[in-house]
N, C-alpha and C positions, 0 to 999 in steps of 0.2 A: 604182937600189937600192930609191927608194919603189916600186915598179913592182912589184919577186922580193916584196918583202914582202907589197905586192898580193892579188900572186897566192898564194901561201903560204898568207896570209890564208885566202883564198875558199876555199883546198883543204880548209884543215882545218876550217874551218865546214860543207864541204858531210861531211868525213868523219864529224864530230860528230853531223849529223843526219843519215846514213845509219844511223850505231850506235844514237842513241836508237830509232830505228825497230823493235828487237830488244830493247835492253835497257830501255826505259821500264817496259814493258808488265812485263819477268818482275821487275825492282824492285818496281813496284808488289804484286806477286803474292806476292813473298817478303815486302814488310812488313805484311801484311795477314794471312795466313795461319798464319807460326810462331810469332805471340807467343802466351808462356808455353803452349809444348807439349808442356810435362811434366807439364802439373794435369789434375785426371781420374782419371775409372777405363779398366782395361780392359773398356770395355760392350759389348754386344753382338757386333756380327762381329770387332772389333777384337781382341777377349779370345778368341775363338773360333779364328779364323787364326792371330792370333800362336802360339796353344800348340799347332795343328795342325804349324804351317809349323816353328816351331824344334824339337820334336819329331820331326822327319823329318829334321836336319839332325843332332840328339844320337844319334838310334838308327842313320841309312843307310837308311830306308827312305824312299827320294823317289819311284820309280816309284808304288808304290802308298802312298798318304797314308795316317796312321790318325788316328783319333778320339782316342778312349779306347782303350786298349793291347787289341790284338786285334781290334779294331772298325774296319775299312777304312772311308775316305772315299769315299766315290760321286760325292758334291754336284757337285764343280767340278774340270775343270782343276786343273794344278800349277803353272803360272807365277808368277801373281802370290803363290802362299802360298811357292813355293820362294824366291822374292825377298825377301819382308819376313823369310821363317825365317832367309834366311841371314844380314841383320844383326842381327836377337839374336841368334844363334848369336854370331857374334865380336863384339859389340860387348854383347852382356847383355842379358839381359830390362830392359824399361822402357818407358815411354810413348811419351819422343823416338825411341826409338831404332825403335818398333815404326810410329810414322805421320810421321818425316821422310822416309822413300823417297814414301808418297802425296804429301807438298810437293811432292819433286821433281819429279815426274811431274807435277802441278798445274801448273810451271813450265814444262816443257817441252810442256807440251800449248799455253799462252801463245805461246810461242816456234813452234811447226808453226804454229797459226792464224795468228801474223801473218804466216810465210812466206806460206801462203797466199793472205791477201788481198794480198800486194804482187807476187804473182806473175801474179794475177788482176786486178789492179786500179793501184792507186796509191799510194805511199808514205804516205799521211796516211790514207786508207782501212785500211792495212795497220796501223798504230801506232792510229786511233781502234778498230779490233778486237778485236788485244791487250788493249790499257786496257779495254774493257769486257766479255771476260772476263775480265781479272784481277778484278775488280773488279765482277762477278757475284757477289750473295750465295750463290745455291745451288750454285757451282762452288766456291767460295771455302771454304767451311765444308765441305766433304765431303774435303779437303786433311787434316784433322785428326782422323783416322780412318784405318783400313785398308779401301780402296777399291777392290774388284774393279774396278766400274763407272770409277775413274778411269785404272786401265791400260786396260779397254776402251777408253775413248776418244782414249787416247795411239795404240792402234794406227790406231784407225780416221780418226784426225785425220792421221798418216803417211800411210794410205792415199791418201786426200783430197789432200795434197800430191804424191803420185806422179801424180794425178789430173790437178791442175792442172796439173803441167809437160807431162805429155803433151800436154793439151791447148793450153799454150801455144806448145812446140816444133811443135805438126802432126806430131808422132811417134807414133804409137798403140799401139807397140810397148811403149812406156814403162809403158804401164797395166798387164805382165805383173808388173812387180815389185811391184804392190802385195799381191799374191799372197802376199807375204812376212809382210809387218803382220796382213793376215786371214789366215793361217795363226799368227801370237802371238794374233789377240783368239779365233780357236777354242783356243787353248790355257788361256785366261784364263776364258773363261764358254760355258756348251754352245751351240753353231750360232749364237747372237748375230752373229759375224762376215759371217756370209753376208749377211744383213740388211742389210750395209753396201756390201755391191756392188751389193744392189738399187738402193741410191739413185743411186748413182753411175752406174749403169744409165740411170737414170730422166734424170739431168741431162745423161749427153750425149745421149741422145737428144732433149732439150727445145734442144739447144744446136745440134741437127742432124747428131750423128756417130752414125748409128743404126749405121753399117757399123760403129761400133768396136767394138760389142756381142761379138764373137768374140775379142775382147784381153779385155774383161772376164770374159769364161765362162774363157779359159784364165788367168789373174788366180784366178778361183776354185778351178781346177785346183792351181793352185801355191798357193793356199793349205790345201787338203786333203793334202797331200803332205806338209805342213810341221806338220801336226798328225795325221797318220793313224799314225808310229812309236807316241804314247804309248796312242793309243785301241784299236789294233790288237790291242799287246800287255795292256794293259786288260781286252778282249774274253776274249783266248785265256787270260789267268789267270784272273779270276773268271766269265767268262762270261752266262748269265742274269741273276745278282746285280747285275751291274755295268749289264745294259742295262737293264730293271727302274726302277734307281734313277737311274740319268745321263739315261735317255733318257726313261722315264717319269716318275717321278717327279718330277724336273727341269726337265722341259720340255713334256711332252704334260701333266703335271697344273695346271701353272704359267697355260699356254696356256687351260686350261678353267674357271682358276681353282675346281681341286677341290682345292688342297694343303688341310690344315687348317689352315695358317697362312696360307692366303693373302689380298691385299687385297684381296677379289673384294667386301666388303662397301662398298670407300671409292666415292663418287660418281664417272659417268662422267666431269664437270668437272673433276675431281680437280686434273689438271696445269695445265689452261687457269686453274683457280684459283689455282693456284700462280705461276704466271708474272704473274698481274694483283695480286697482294698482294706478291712478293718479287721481283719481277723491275725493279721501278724503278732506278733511270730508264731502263733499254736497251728496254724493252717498248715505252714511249712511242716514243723515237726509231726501234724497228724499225717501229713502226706507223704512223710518220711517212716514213717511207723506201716502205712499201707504197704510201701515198698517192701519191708522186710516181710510183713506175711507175703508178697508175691513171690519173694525170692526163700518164702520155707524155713526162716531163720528164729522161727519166734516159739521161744519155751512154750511147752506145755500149760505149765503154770501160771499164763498170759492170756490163755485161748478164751476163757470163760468172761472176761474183762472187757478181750478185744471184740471179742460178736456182738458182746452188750452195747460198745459203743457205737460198734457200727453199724449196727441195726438201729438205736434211736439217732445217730447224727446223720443218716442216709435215707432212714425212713421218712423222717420226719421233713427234711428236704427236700425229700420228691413231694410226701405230701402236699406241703406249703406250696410246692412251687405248681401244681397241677388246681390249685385253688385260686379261682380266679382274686380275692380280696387280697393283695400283697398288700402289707405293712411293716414298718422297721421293725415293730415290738414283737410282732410274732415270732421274731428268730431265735425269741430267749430260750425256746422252746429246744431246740436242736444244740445250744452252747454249752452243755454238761456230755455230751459225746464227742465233741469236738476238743473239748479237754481232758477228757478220758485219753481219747487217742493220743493228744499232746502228750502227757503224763506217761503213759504205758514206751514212749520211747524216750524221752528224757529219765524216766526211771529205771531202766531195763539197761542202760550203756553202762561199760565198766568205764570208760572214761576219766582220769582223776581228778577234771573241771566237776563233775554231773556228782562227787561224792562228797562236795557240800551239802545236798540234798538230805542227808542222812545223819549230819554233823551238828551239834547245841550252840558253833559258831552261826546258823542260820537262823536262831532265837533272836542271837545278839544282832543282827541284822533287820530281821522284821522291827526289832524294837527301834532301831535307827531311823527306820520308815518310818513308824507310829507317832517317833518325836519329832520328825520332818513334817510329818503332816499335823502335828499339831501346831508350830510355828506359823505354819500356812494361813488355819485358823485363825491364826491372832493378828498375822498381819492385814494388812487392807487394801487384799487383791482380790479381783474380779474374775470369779471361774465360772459365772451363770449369768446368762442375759440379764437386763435388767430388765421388770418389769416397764409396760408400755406407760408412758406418761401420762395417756387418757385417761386411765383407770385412777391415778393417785388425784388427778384434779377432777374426778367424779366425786372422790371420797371427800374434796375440801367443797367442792361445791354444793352438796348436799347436808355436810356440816352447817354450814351458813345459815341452812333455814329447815326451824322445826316443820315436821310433818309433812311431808313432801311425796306425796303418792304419785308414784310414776305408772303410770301403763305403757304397754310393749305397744312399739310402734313395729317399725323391722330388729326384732331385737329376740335374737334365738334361745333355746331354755340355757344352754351352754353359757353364753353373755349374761342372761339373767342371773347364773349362779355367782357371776363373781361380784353382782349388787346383792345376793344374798350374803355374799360371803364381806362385803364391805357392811354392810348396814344391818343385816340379820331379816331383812324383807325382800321378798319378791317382788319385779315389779308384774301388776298384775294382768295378769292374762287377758288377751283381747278374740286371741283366735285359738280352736283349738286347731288340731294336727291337720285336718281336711280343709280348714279356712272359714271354717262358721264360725261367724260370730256370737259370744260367750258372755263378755261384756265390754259395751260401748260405752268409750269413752263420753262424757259429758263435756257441754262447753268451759273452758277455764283447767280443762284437765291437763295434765304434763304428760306428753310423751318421749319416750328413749327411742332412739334409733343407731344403729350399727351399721355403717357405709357397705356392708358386705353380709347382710344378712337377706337383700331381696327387696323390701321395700324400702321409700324415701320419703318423706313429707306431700301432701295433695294440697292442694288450696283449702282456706280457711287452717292455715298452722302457721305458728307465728315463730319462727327461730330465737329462743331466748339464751341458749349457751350453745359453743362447739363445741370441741378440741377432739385434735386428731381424728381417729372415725367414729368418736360419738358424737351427738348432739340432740337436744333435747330440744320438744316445742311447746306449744300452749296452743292448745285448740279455742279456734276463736268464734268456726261458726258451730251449728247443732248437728252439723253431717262429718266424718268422719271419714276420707275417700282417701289414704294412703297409697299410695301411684308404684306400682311392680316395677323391678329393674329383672331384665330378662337375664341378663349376665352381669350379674355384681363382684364378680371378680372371686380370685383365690381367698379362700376362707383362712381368715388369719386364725394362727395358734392356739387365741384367747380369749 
């Protein structure tokens, strides 16, 4: 009888640390990530998508996206804004509701990485991966937002996983379905996806299955199949307009860093900065993991893991950095190689610190997290700017008085989304993208303006509210002559 108990014993100890090996990582990831993720403003893309994306779901018009009412979206794919639109849509506008779907996807991108490395590698490898990107600051913080860039990476971290099993099975046939995920991240952001079979290109051929390379071009087949319905029809409705701005604009101007808003200004080091100031401690340890491949030390059994990683954490960082458009978000893209590498040397030491990794005492730990961050939750601190005050005495000041039709003065589609997003109306367009005039204001009409949008008030506007850099006017005479500011300054957040 001592013997069944025994063994009983040993089974569910070894089932326990099979599960932590899954679940440590995305605990850690959830307690880290949602607390108080209702504080805030809707700034930048977050207030921008949201009013896109549930707009599309209040009107029916989800093929072709719009801006401001009559004003088609070009920018991007529909995936990821049909997604977050559709829980405001049934669950309400608001902050949690507009960036717990990116959590989620933070989570589950946790969970494909550490399949990953244990597919590739070793149980403790697999779980030291996880943990260190959950546990990435620059993955970590971009959870609390609406993040194109973090469904990118959920597809392309699937992809990666279909990856690995093919190559684990000697199946090569396997590599056709990842065709499926790069056909979502081409639905998510323009031709990005392709980008990501290059690597995966690059790795097995470093791994020595160059013959697979024809699973991966039809990999790429199957994923253009899987994104060619919405672009197709895209093309045949708006035609020039659409290629122009999806394909120019978007990406050939992006690429040459001619947008006017682009990061073509920030230093080539940009990202390698980034990683050496916010990347601790995983940069150390990936940079310690390199050491030992230089010095010949690293099991066989690691080698398939370690190329993987360092071919997207290397790849991906020259690419970025050879691109003129620098952005913080774009680094999410690289933060699952960078913790691969972390993980494959913190999992790989025999150490007797590094064999809690492997232990059901580190269950009882994550959970210690999960209830620390709950407390956090409840108590009444401050971990997220507050939104700007402008915007809450917009929202009283418009309460005041029914029916209150504002037109854009200097007041960009961005700023317009967050009086969509307070009021459920745009205010209404005056100019389109070129400066034509669309429609003109009448006398007695309200205008909005934004200190930092470009234009100011002209003669004949009567100042009837401010605060902070909005304010509103009343056009008094029949001409309508808004006065350009050549340098209105840094464009705030929101």
């Amino acid at each position: 009888m001592s013997d069944f108990k025994q063994i009983v014993g040993v089974s569910r100890s070894r089932r326990l640390i099979k599960l932590s090996t899954w679940l440590v990582p995305m605990i850690l990831l959830l307690s880290v990530a949602p607390v108080h993720l209702e504080q805030g403003g809707f700034r930048g893309d977050t207030g921008w998508y949201s009013a896109i994306g549930v707009q599309a779901w209040r009107t029916g018009s989800l093929w072709t996206l719009m801006s401001e009412p009559g004003v088609p979206y070009f920018n991007k794919p529909p995936l990821g804004l049909w997604i977050h639109g559709l829980v405001l849509w049934i669950f309400g506008v608001g902050l949690l509701q507009a960036r717990m779907p990116t959590v989620l996807v933070a989570a589950a991108c946790v969970f494909v990485v550490t399949r990953i490395a244990r597919t590739l590698s070793t149980r403790k490898v697999a779980l030291a991966s996880g943990c260190s990107l959950a546990l990435s600051y620059e993955f970590f913080r971009r959870s609390r937002e609406i993040s194109l860039d973090m469904w990118l990476l959920l597809w392309f971290m699937l992809a990666l996983w279909c990856a690995a099993c093919a190559f684990k099975r000697n199946r090569p046939r396997l590599l056709v379905v990842m065709g499926v995920p790069i056909g979502l991240a081409l639905m998510t952001k323009p031709l990005v996806g392709l980008v990501g079979l290059v690597m995966i290109g690059l790795w097995l051929v470093w791994c020595g299955r160059r013959q697979w390379l024809g699973y991966v071009a039809a990999a790429g087949a199957v994923g253009l199949m899987v994104a060619a319905p919405w672009h197709i029809w895209m093309v045949l409705q708006w035609g020039d307009v659409f290629v122009g701005q999806y394909f120019g604009a978007e990406t050939v101007q992006r690429s040459l860093g001619q947008r006017h808003d682009s990061g073509g200004e920030v230093p080539i080091w940009f990202y390698v900065q980034k990683l050496v100031t916010t990347g601790w401690p995983w940069i150390l340890f990936a940079c310690l993991w390199l050491i030992s491949i230089m010095r010949g030390v690293v099991s066989d059994r690691h080698k398939a893991l370690s190329r993987l990683a360092i071919v997207w954490a290397v790849g991906w960082l020259i690419l970025l950095t050879v691109f003129p458009d620098r952005r913080d978000r774009y680094s999410l893209v690289y933060q699952p190689g960078v913790a691969m590498l972390a993980g494959l040397w913190l999992g790989s030491l025999p150490w007797g610190w590094i064999r809690i990794l492997n232990r059901p005492r580190l269950m009882r730990l994550s959970a210690l997290v999960a209830g620390a961050a709950l407390v956090a939750w409840l108590l009444p601190i401050r971990v997220q700017q507050p939104a700007n005050e402008h915007w809450i005495a917009l929202k009283a000041w418009l309460s005041e008085r029914d029916n209150v039709t504002l037109y854009q003065g200097g007041f960009n589609g961005p700023h317009g989304a967050r009086v969509y997003l307070l009021t459920g109306q745009w205010p209404v367009t005056t100019r389109d993208a070129t400066g034509r005039d669309v429609n003109r204001p009448e006398p007695g009409a309200y205008l909005i303006y934004h200190r930092r949008d470009g234009l100011v008030p002209g003669e004949g506007e009567d100042v009837i509210w401010e605060n902070g850099d909005l304010l509103i006017t009343q056009l008094a005479s029949t001409s309508w002559q808004p006065v350009p500011v050549d340098d209105p300054g840094e464009r705030e957040g929101e």
